[in-house]
KOLSETOR-833270 format. One record per atom (N, C-alpha, C): residue number from 1; atom name; y, z, x. Coordinates in pm, whole numbers, plus 50000, padded with zeros to 5 digits. Layout:
N
    n  atom  north     up   east
  NUM    CA      Y      Z      X
...
END
This chain:
189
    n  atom  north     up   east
    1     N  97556  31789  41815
    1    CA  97616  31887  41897
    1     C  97524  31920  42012
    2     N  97553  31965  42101
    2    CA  97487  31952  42258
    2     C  97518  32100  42265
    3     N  97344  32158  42263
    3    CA  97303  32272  42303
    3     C  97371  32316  42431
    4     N  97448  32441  42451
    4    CA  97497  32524  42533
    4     C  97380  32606  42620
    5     N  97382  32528  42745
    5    CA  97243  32551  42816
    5     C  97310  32657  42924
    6     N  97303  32742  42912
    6    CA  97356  32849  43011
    6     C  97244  32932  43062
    7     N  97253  32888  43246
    7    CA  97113  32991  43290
    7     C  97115  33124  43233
    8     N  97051  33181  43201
    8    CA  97061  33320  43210
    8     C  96976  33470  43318
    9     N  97012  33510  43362
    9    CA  96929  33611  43448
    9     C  96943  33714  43447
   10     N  96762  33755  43487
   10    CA  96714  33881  43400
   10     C  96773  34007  43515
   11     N  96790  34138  43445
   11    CA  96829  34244  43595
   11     C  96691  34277  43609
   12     N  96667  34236  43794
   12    CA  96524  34322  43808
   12     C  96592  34474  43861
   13     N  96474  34563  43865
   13    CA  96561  34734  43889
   13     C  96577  34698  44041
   14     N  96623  34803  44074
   14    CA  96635  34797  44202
   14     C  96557  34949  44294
   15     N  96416  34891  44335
   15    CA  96325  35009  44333
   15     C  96357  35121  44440
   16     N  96497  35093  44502
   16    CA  96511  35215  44640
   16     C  96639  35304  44507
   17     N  96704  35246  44433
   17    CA  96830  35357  44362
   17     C  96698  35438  44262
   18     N  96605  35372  44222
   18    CA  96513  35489  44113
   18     C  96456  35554  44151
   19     N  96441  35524  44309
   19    CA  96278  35623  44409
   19     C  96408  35729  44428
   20     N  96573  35739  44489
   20    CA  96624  35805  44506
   20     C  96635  35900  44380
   21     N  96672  35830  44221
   21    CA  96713  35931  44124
   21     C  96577  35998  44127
   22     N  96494  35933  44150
   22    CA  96301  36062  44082
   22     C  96313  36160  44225
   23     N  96355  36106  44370
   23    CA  96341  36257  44464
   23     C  96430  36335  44467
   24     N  96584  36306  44339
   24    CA  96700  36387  44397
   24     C  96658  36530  44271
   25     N  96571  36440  44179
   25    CA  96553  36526  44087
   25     C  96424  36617  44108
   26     N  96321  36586  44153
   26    CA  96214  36618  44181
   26     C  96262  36769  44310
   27     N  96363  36710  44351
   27    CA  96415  36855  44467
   27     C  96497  36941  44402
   28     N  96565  36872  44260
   28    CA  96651  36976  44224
   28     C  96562  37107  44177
   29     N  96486  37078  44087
   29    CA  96359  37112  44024
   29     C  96300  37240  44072
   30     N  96217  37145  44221
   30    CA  96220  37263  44333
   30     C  96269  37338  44325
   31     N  96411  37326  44373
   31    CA  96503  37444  44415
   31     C  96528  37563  44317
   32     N  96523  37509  44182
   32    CA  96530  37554  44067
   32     C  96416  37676  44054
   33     N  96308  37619  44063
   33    CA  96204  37679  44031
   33     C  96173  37823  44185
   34     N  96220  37806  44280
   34    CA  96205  37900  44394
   34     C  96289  37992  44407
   35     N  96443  37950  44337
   35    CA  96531  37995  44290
   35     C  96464  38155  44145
   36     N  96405  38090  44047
   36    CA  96395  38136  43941
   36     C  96266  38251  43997
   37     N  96157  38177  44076
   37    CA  96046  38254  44162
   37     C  96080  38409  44227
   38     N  96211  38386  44260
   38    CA  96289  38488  44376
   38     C  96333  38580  44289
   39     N  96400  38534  44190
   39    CA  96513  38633  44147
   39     C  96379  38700  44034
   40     N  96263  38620  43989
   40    CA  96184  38753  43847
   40     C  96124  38773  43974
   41     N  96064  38776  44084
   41    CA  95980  38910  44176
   41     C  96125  39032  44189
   42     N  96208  38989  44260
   42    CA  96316  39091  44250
   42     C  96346  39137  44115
   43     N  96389  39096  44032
   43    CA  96417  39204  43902
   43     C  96260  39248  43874
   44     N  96179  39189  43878
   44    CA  96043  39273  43865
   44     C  96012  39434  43951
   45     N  96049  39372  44059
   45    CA  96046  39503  44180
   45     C  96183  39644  44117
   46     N  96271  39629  44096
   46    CA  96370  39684  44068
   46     C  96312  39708  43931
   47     N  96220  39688  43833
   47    CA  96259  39733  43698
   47     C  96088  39782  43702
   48     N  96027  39775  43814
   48    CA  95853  39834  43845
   48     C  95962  39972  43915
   49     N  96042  39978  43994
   49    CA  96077  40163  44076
   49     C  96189  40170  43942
   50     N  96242  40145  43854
   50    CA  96349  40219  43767
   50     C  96218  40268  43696
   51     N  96099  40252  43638
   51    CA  95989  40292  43559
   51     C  95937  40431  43610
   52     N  95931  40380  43732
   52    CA  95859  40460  43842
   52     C  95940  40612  43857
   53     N  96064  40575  43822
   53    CA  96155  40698  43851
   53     C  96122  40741  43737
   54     N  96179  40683  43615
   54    CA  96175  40779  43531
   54     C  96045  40818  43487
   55     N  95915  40775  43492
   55    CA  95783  40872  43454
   55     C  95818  40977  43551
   56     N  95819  40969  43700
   56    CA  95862  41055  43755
   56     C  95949  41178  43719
   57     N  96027  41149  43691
   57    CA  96157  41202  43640
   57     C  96074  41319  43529
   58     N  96016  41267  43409
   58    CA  95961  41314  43292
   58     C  95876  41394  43309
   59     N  95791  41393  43444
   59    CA  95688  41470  43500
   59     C  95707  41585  43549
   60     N  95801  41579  43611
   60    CA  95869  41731  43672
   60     C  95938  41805  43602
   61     N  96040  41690  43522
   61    CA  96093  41783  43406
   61     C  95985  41894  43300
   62     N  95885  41788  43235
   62    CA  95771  41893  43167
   62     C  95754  41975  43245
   63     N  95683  42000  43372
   63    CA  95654  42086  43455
   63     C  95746  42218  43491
   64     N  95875  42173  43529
   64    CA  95984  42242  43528
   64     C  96032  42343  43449
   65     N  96084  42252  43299
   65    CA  96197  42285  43187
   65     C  96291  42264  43249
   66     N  96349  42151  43386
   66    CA  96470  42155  43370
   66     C  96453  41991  43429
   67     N  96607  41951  43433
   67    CA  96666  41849  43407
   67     C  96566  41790  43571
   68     N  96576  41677  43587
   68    CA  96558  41629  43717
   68     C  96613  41496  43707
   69     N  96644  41431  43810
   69    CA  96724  41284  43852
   69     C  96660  41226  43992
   70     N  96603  41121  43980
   70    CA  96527  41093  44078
   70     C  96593  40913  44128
   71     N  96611  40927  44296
   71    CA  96675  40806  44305
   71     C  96599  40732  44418
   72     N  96571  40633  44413
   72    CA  96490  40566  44513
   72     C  96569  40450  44590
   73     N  96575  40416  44668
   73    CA  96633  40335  44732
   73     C  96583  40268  44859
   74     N  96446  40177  44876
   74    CA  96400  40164  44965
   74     C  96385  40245  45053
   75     N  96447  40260  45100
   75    CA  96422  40392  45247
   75     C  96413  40489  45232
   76     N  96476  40550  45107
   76    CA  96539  40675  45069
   76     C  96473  40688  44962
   77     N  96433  40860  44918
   77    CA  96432  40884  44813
   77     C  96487  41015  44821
   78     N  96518  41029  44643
   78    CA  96622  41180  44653
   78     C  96602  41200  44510
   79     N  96569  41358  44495
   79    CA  96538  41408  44431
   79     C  96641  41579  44344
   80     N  96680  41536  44254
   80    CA  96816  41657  44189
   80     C  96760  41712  44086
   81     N  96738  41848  44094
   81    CA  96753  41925  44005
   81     C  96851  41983  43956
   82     N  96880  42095  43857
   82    CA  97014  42146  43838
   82     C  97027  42240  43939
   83     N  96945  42305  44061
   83    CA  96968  42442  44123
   83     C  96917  42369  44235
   84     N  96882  42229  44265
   84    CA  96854  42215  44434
   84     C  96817  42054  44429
   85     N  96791  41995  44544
   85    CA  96774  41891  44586
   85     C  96678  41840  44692
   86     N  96632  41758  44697
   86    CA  96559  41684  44810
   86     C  96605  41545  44836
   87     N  96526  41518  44965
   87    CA  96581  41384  44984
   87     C  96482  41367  45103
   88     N  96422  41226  45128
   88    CA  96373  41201  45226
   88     C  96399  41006  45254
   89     N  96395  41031  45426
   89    CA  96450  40920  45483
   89     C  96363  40846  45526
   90     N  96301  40739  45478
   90    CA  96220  40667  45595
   90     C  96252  40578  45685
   91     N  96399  40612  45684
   91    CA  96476  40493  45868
   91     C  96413  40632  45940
   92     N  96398  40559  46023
   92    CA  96376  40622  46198
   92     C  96481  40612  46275
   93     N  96564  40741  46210
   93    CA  96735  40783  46238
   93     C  96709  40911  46225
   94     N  96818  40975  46345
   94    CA  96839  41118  46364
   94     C  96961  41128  46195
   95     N  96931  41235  46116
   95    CA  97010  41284  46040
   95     C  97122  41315  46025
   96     N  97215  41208  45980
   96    CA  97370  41209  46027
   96     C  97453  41353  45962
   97     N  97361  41430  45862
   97    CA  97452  41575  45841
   97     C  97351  41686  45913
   98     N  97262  41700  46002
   98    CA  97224  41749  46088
   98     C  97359  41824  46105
   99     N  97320  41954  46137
   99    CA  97442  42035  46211
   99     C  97472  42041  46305
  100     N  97581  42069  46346
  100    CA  97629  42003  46531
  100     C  97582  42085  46602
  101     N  97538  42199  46538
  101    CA  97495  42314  46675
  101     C  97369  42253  46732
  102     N  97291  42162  46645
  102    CA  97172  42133  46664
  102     C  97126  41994  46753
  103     N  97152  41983  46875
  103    CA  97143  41875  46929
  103     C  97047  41760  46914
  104     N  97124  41622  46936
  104    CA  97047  41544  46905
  104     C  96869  41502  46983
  105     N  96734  41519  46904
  105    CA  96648  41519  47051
  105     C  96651  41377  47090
  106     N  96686  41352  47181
  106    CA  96640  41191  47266
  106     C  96524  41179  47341
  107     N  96415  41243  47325
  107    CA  96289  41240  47407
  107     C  96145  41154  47317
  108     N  96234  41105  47192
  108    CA  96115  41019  47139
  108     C  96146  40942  47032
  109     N  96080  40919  46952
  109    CA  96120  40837  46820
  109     C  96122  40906  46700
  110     N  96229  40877  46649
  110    CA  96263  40959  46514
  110     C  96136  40880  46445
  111     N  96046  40964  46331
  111    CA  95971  40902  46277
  111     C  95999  40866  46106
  112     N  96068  41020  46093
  112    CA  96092  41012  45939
  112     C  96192  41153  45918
  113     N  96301  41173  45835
  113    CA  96396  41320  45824
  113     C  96378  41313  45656
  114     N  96393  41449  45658
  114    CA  96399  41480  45511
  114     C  96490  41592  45492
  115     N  96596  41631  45372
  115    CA  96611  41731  45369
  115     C  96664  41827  45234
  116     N  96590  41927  45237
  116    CA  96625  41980  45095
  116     C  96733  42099  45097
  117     N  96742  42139  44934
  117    CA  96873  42209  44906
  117     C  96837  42271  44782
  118     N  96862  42408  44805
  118    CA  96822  42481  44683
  118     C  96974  42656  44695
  119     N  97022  42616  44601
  119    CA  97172  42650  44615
  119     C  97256  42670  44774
  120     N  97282  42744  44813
  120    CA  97376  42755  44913
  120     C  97249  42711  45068
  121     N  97138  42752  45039
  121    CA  97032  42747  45144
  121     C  97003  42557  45160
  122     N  97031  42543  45289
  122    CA  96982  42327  45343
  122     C  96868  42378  45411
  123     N  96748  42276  45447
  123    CA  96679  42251  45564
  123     C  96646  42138  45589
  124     N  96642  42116  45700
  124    CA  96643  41927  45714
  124     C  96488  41993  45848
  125     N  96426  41867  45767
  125    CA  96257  41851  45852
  125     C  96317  41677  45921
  126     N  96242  41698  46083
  126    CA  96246  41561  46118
  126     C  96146  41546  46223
  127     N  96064  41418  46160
  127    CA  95942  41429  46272
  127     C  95931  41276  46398
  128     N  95872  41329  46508
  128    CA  95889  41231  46585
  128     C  95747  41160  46661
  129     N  95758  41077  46670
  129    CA  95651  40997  46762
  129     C  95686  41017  46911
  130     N  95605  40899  46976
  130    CA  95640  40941  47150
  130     C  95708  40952  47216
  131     N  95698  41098  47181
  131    CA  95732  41144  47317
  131     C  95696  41166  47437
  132     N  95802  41163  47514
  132    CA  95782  41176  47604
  132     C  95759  41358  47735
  133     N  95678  41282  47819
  133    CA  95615  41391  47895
  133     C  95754  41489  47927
  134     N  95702  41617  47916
  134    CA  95824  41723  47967
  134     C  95960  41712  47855
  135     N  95925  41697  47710
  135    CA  95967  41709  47629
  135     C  96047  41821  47580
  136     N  95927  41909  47587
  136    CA  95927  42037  47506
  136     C  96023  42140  47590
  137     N  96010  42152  47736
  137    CA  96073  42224  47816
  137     C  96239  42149  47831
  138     N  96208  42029  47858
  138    CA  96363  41993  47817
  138     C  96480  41991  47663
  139     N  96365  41986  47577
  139    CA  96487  42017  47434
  139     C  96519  42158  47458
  140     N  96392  42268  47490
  140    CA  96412  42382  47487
  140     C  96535  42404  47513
  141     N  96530  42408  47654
  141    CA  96674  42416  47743
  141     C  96774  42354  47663
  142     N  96797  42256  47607
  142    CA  96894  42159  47538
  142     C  96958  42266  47444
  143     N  96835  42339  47369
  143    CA  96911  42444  47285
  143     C  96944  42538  47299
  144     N  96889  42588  47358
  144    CA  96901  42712  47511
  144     C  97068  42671  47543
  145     N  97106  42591  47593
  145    CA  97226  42554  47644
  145     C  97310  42526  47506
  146     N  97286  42487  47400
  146    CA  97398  42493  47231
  146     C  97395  42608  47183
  147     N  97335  42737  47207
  147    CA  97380  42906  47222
  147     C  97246  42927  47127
  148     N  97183  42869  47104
  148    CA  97020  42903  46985
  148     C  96937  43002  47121
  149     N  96873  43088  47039
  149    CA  96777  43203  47142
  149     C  96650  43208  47077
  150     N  96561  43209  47163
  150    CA  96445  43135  47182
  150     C  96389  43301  47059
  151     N  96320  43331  46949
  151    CA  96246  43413  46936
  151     C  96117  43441  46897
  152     N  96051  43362  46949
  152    CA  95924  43334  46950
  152     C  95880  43214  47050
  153     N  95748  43220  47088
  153    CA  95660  43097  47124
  153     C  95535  43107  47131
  154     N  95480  42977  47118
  154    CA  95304  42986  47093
  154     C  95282  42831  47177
  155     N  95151  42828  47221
  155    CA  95117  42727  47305
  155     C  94942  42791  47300
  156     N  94876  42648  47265
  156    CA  94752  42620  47219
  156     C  94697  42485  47244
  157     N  94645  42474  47300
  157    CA  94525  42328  47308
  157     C  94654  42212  47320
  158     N  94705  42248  47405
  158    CA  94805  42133  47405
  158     C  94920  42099  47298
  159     N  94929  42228  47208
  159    CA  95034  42218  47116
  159     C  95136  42334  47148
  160     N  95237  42320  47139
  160    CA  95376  42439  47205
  160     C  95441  42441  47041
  161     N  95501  42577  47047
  161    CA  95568  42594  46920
  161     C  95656  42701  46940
  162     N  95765  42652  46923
  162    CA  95884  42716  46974
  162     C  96011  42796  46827
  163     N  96009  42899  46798
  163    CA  96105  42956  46719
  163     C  96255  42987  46766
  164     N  96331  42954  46711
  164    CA  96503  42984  46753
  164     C  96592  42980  46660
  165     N  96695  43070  46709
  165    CA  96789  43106  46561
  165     C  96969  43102  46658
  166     N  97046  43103  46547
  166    CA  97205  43106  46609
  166     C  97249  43202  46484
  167     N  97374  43198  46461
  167    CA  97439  43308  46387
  167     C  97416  43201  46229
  168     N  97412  43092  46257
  168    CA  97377  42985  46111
  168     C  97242  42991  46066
  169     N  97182  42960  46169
  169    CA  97024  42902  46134
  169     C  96898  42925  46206
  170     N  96817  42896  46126
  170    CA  96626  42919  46182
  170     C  96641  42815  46265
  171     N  96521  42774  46344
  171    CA  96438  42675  46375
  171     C  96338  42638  46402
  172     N  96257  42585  46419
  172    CA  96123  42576  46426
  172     C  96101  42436  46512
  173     N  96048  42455  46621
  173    CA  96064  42251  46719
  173     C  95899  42286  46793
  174     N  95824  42185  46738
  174    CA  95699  42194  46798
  174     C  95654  42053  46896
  175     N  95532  42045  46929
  175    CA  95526  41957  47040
  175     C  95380  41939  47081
  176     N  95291  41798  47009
  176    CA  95162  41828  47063
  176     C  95117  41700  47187
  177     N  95095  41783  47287
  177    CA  95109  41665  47352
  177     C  94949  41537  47349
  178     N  94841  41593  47248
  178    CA  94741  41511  47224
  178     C  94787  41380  47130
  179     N  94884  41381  47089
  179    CA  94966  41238  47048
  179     C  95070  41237  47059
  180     N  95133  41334  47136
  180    CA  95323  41302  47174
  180     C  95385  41278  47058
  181     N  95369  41364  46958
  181    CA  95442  41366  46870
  181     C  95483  41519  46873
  182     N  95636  41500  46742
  182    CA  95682  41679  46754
  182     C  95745  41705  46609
  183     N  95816  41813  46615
  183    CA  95897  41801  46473
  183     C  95992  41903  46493
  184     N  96065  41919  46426
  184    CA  96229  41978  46390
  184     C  96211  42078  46281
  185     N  96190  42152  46242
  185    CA  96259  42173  46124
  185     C  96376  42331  46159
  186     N  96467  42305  46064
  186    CA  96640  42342  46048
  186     C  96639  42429  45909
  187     N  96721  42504  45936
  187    CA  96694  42588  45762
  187     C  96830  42698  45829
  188     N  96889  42662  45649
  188    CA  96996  42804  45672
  188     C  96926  42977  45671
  189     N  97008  43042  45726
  189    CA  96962  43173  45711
  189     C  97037  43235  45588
END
């Protein structure tokens, strides 16, 4: 009988389809891993300020005897008791519940607003960077002209400090011009 001589041939690989499967995987990997990188710093960050609140939280309460609720929110933090509240802003934004009698100042940069609440009584604090020259005489007037009457003033070494009231509210708007900065503060009567 006559051996069945059949070439046979071997598979060589084919070295560009395996260099592709090792870089498609080698990137998935990557992605995987920058992916997984991102999301534990973020739940880390978020579960480092939920900690943060509540020692917080526990601290004032002992101190207190009463309840407190503390909320953080990047920019914001805010602070509840059962009889009052705080809150402070770190956008460099005029205070959107600011009261209307109280005009907006445009003579510099909002730096930071805060404002608290302790039953029926608000006051909102808001402080500003540079300002600008002839500041102080122009908000004056600004409020001067929204029906507020001037009852008090002080002026010192380059700092002006101006008191004013309406049938609602205090005020207090100061102004130093050795760094052109000023501040607001608002309070019910």
């Amino acid at each position: 009988m006559a051996e069945d001589q059949t070439p046979t041939t071997q598979a060589t690989p084919n070295p560009k389809k395996g260099s592709k499967t090792a870089v498609t995987i080698i990137i998935i990997v990557v992605v995987v891993l920058a992916i997984l990188s991102i999301g534990g710093y973020l739940i880390s960050r978020f579960l480092l300020n939920k900690v943060t609140e509540q020692t917080t939280e526990s601290l004032i309460e002992g101190a207190t005897g009463g309840k407190v609720d503390i909320d953080s929110d990047g920019d914001e933090v805010s602070v509840e008791t059962e009889d009052s509240s705080y809150s402070m802003n770190g956008k460099s934004e005029w205070p959107s519940d600011m009261p209307a009698s109280v005009p907006e100042f445009t003579y510099g940069t909002v730096e930071a607003s805060s404002k608290s609440s302790s039953g029926e009584d608000t006051s909102w604090s808001v402080t500003f960077t540079e300002v600008k020259s002839g500041a102080y005489d122009n908000y004056t007037a600004a409020l001067k002209n929204a029906g507020w009457n001037e009852t008090g003033n002080l002026s010192s070494s380059g700092s002006q400090i101006s008191n004013m009231e309406n049938d609602e509210y205090y005020l207090i708007y100061t102004y130093d011009s050795s760094d052109n900065s000023g501040s607001l503060v608002v309070s019910s009567k």
